[in-house]
C-alpha positions in Angstrom: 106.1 70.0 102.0 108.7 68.7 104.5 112.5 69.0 104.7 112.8 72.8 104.6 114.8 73.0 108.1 118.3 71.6 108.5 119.8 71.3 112.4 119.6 70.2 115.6 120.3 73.3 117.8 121.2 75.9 115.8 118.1 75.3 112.8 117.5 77.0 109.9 114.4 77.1 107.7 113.8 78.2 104.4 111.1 80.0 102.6 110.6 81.4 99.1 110.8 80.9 95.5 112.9 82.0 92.6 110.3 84.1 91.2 108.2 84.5 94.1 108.4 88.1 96.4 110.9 87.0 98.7 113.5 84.3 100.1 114.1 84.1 103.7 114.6 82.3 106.5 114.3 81.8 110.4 117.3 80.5 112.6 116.5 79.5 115.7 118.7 78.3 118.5 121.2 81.3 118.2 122.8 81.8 121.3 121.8 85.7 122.7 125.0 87.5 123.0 126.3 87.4 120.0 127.0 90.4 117.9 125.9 90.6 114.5 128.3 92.7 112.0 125.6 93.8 109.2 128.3 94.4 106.8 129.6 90.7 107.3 126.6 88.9 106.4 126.1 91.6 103.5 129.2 90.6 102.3 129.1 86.9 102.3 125.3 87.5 100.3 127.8 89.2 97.5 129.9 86.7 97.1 127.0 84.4 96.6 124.6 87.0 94.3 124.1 87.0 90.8 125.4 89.5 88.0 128.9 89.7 89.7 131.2 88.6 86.5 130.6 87.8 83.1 131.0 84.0 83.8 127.7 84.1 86.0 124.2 84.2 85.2 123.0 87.9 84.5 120.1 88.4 86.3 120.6 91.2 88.5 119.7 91.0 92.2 121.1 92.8 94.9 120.7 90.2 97.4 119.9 93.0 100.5 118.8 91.3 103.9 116.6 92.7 106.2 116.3 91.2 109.6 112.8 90.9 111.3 113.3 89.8 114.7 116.2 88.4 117.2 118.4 91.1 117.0 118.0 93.9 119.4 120.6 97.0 119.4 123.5 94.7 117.0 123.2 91.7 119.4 121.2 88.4 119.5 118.9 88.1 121.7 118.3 84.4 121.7 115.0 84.9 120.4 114.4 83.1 116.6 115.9 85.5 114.0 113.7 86.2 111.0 115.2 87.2 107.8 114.2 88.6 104.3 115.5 89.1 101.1 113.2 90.8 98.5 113.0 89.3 94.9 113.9 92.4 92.5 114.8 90.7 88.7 112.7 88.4 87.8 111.8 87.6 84.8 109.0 85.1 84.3 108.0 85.3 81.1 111.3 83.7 80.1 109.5 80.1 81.8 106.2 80.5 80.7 107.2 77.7 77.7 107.8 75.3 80.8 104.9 75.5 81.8 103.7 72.1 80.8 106.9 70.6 79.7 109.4 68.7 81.9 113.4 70.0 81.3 115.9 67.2 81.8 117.7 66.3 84.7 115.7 69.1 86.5 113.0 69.1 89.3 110.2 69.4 87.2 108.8 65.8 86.7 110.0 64.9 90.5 107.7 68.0 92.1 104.9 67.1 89.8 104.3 63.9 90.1 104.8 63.9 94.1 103.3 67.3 95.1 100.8 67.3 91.8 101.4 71.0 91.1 104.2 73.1 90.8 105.8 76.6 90.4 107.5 76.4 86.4 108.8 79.6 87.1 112.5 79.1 87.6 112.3 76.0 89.5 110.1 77.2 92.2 111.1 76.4 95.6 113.9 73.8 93.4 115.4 77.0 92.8 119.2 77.4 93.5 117.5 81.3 94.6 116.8 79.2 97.7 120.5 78.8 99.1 120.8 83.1 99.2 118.8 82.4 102.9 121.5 79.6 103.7 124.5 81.8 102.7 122.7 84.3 105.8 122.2 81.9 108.5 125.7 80.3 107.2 127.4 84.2 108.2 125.4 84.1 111.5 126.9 81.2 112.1 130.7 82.1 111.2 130.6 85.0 113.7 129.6 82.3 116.2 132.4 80.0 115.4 135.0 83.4 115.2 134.3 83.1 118.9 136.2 80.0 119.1 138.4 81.0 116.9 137.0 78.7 114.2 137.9 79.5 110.7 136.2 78.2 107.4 137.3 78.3 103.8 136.8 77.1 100.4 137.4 77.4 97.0 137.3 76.0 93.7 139.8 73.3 92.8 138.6 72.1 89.7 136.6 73.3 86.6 136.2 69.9 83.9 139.7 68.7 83.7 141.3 72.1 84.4 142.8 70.7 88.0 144.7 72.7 90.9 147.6 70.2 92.1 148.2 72.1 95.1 147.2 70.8 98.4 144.8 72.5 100.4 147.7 73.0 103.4 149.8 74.7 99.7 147.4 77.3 99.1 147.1 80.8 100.6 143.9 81.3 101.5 143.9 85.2 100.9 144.3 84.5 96.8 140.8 83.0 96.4 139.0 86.8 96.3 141.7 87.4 93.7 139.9 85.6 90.7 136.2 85.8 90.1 135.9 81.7 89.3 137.7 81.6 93.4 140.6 79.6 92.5 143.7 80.4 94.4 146.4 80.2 91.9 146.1 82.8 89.5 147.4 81.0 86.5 144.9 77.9 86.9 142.2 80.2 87.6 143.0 81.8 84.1 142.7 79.0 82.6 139.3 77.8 84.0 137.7 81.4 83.1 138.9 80.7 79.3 136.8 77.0 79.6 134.0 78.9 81.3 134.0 81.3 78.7 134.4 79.3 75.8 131.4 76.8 77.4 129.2 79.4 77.6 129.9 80.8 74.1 128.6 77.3 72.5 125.3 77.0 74.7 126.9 74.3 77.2 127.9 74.1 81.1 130.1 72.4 82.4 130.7 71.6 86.4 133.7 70.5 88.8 134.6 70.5 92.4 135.4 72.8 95.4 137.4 72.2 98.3 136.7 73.5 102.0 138.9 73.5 105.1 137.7 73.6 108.7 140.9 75.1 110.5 140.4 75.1 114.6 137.5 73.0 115.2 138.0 71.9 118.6 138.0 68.2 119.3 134.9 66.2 120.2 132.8 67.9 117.4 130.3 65.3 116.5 127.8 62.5 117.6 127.8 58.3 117.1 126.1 56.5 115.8 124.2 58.1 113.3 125.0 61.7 113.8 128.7 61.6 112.5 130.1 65.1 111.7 131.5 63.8 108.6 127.6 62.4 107.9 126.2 66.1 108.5 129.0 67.6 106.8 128.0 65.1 103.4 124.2 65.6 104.2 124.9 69.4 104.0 127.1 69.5 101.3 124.8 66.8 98.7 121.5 69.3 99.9 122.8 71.9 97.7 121.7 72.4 93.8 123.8 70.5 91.5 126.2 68.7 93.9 126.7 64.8 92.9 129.6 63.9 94.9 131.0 64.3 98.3 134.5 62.7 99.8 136.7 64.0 103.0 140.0 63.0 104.5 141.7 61.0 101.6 137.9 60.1 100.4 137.8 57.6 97.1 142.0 58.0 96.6 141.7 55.7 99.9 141.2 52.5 98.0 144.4 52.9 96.3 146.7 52.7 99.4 147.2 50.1 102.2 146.2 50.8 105.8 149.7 51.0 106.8 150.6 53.9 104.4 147.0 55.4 105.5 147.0 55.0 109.5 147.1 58.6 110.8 150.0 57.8 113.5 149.7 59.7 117.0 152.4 61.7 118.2 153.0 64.0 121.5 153.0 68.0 119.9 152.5 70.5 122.3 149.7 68.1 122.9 148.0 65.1 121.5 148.4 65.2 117.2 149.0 63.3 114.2 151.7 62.8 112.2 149.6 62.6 109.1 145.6 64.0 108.5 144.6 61.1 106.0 141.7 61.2 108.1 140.4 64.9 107.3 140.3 65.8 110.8 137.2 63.2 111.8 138.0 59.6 113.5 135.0 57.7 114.4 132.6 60.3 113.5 134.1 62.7 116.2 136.5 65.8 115.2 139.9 65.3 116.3 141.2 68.3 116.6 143.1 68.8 112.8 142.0 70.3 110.0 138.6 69.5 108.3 138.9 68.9 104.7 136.7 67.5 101.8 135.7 67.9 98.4 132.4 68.7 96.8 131.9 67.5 93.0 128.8 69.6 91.2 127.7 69.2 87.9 127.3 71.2 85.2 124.5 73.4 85.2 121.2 71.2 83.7 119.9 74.6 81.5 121.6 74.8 78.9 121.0 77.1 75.5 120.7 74.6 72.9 117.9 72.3 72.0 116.9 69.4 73.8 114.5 66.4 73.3 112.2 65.5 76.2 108.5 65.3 77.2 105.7 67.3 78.2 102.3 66.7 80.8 100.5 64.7 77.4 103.6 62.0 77.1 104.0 64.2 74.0 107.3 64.5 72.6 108.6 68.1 72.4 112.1 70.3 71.8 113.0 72.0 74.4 115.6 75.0 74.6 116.6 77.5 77.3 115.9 81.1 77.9 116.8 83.6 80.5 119.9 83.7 82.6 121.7 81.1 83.8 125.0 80.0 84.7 127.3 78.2 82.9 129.3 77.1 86.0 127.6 77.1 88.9 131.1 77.1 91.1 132.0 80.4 91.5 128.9 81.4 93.2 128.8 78.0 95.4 131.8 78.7 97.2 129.6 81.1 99.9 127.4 78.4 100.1 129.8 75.8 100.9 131.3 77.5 103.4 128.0 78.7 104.6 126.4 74.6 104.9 129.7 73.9 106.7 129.6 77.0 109.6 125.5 75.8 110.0 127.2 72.4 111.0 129.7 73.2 112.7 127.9 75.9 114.8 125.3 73.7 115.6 127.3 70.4 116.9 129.4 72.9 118.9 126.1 74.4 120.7 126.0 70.5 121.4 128.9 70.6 123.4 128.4 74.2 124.8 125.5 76.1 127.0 123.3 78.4 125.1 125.1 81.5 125.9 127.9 83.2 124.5 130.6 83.4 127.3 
């Protein structure tokens, strides 16, 4: 099975599935030098864990890494850093009716038909239990960018129709904690808990978006012809479960202006700037030195608790309904690992431009 790695430098691979013992991972390319704060990466894992609100699935997991190798005394050591996190909740039995069937809009009929076998139990190695190692290497990553000064964030900015007008340059950053759906205006947030709520009282899910701002990313971040930032950036961000949509800069709203009222003019401020960001902080591929913005769209969860026609191994037809925990939004939870694709990109077109060891 290919595709389980994701980098140049600084590369991350996955193992693990949703049911299985363990998820983990190995980064390689880390830079030795660079010190790792345990409580940092714990922290990032519980903003991405299950069980942490009543709007999230239930299962209960509590998402504790344990590093293997590459860290000697707090510090990298440049070696490849090896990572697990034990599986501690599962509950099979809750799949075992999946067994042979094939759940809409779901993995299953994709991994069977290409690989000719696959794990039913929660998706497998499809599993959204998969991006828990991506939200680790994502923290590793973070305290390499802090170094630079580098600062990520995102959050959501819209649940179904239940949209946040502010801009992302309106918002304070330090309100997104606040909530537990991660909007940062308390009364829209309210209001997307109540949908959330009222979703996952009739059996349904429903999706939306989340925005994330790269704030300091030095200019030059990024390679032509193929490896645009902005092309990694959308690659990351459309590898995680349930994202459909991707846009930075001024994205699809684009085609509603001319180029005159879009040009991002230059301008002499305390060094070379402009006037405008319409551009989302990437011109030709290459970051220039603003802010990084973009939107992710994700839809709503494919599990849902009500019944469902579809088909099973036979061709037969069959009624299908969920069991177990899921979410009914998946956004809350996917704000980690937004942030967390973004430092792995980031950190690792940065090692492009840098030597291998922390200064």
């Amino acid at each position: 099975m290919a595709g389980n790695s994701f980098g140049h430098i600084f590369k991350l691979s996955t193992f693990g599935e949703s049911h299985g013992e363990a998820v983990g991972g190995i980064i390689d390319g880390c830079p030795a030098g660079l010190k790792i704060d345990p409580d940092f990466v714990q922290q990032e894992l519980e903003r991405r864990k299950p069980g942490q609100s009543h709007i999230v699935t239930q299962r209960k997991e509590s998402d504790e890494v344990k590093f293997l190798s590459g860290i000697f005394e707090g510090v990298t050591t440049g070696a490849p850093i090896g990572f697990i996190i034990y599986n501690e909740n599962q509950k099979s039995k809750d799949y075992d009716h999946l067994k042979d069937a094939f759940r809409p809009s779901h993995a299953d009929f994709t991994y069977e038909e290409k690989y000719g076998h696959r794990d039913h139990r929660g998706g497998g190695r499809s599993s959204a239990r998969e991006t828990a190692s991506r939200v680790v290497a994502g923290a590793i990553a973070k305290l390499l960018l802090q170094q630079y000064k580098i600062r990520i964030f995102a959050y959501v900015s819209q649940v179904q129709n239940i949209k946040l007008t502010a801009l992302h340059t309106e918002i304070d950053p330090g309100n997104i904690e606040k909530n537990i759906v991660r909007c940062p205006d308390e009364r829209t947030a309210q209001q997307m808990i109540e949908l959330i709520e009222n979703i996952r009282k009739q059996g349904d899910t429903v999706g939306g978006t989340i925005t994330c701002v790269a704030q300091h990313v030095p200019v030059g971040l990024g390679e032509p012809v193929f490896d645009k930032l902005h092309a990694e950036l959308g690659k990351a961000m459309l590898s995680i479960n349930a994202v459909k949509g991707f846009e930075y800069g001024a994205g699809f709203n684009a085609i509603h202006h001319k180029g005159s009222e879009l040009n991002d003019v230059f301008e002499n401020r305390d060094g070379i700037r402009t006037k405008t960001n319409h551009s989302g902080g990437i011109q030709g591929g290459i970051s220039n030195g603003e802010d990084i913005y973009f939107n992710v769209a994700f839809k709503p969860v494919a599990t849902l608790m009500q019944k469902q026609q579809s088909i099973n191994k036979a061709g037969e037809e069959i009624v299908l309904e969920g069991r177990g925990r899921h979410d009914p939004c998946v956004l809350p939870r996917a704000v980690p690992i937004v942030e967390a694709m973004t430092a792995l990109v980031l950190a690792d077109y940065l090692l492009l431009n840098k030597n291998s060891k922390i200064a």
